[in-house]
C-alpha positions as CSV (number, residue, x, y, z in Angstrom):
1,X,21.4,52.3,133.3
2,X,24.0,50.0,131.3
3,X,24.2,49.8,128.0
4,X,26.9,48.9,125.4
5,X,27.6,48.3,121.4
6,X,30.6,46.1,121.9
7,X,30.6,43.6,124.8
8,X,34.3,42.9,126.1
9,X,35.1,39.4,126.7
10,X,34.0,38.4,130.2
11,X,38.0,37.3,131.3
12,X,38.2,41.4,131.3
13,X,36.1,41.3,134.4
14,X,37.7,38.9,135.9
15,X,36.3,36.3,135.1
16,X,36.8,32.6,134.6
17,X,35.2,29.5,134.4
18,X,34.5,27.4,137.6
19,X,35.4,23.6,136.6
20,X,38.3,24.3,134.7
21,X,39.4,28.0,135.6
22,X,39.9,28.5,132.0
23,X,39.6,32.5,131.4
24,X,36.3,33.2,130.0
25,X,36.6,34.4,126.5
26,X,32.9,34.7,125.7
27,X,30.6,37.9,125.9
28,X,27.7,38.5,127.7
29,X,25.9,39.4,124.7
30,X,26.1,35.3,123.6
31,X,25.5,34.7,127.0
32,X,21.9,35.8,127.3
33,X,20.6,34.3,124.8
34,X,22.1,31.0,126.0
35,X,19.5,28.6,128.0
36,X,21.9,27.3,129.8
37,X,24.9,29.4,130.7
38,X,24.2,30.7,134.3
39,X,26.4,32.9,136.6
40,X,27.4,34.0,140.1
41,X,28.5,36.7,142.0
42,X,28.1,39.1,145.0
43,X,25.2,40.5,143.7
44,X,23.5,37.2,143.5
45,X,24.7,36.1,147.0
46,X,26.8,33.1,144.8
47,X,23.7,31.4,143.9
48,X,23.7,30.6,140.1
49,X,21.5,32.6,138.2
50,X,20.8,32.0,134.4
51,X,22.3,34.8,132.1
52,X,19.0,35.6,130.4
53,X,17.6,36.3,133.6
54,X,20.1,38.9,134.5
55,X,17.4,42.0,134.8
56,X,16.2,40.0,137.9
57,X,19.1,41.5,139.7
58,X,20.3,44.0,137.6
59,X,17.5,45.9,136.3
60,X,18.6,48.7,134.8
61,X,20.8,46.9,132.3
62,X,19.9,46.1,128.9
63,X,22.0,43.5,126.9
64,X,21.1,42.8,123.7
65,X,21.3,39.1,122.5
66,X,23.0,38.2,119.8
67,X,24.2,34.9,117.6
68,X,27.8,35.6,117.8
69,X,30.4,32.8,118.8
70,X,33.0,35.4,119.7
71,X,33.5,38.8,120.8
72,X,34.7,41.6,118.0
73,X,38.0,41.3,116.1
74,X,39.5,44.1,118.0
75,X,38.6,42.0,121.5
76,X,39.7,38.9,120.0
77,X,43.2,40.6,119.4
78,X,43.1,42.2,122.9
79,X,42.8,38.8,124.7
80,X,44.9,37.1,121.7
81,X,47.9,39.5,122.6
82,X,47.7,39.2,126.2
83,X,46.7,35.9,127.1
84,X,48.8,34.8,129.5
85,X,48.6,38.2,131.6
86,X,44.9,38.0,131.5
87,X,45.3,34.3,133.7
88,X,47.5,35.4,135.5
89,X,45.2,38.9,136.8
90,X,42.3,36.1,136.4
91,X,44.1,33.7,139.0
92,X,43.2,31.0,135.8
93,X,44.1,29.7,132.6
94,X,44.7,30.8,129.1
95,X,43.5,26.9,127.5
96,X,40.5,28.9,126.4
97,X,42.0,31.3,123.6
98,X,42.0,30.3,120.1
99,X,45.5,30.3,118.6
100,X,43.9,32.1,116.3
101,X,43.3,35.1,117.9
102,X,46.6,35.2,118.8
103,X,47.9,35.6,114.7
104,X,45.3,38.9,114.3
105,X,47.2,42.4,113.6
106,X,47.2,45.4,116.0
107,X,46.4,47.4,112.7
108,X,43.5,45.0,111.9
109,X,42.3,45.3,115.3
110,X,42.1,49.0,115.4
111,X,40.8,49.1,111.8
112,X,37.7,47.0,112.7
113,X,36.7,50.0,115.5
114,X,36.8,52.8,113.5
């Protein structure tokens, strides 16, 4: 079973996005609820599968929609901080981040998980 309060940004798995190898900075909680955003991987045998039909091959997850544009402040300051070593792991690119996210405070970060 898989569950989780606080969604990580989808570059944190490696992630990026096919077209323009940008680093994915979304979370798979937005993503469900999206019509269109699909995936692929080895558990779908690379055929592109829409996100809010994940349970079709993972069944025992449950991911709870939500209306979010982006992940949780602490994330944001995560991928902020560490853009560029993110691509690089990812084998893509950091055009993705908002500069923003790169101006938010470790202390803010951790104060928004406690």
């Amino acid at each position: 079973y898989h569950t989780v309060s606080l969604h990580r940004p989808q570059c944190l798995g490696r992630y990026t996005w096919v077209d323009s190898k940008n680093i994915m900075v979304e979370v798979c909680s937005t993503s469900v609820k999206s019509e269109r955003t699909t995936f692929r991987n080895k558990d779908t045998n690379d055929e592109w599968i829409k996100y809010k039909d994940y349970k079709s091959k993972y069944p025992d997850w449950y991911i709870a929609p939500v209306d979010i544009e982006y992940p949780h402040k602490y994330w944001r300051y995560v991928v902020g901080t560490f853009a560029e070593d993110i691509a690089n792991w990812c084998n893509g690119k950091s055009d993705s981040v908002p500069e923003k996210w790169k101006d938010i405070l470790k202390e803010d970060a951790q104060a928004s998980i406690e």
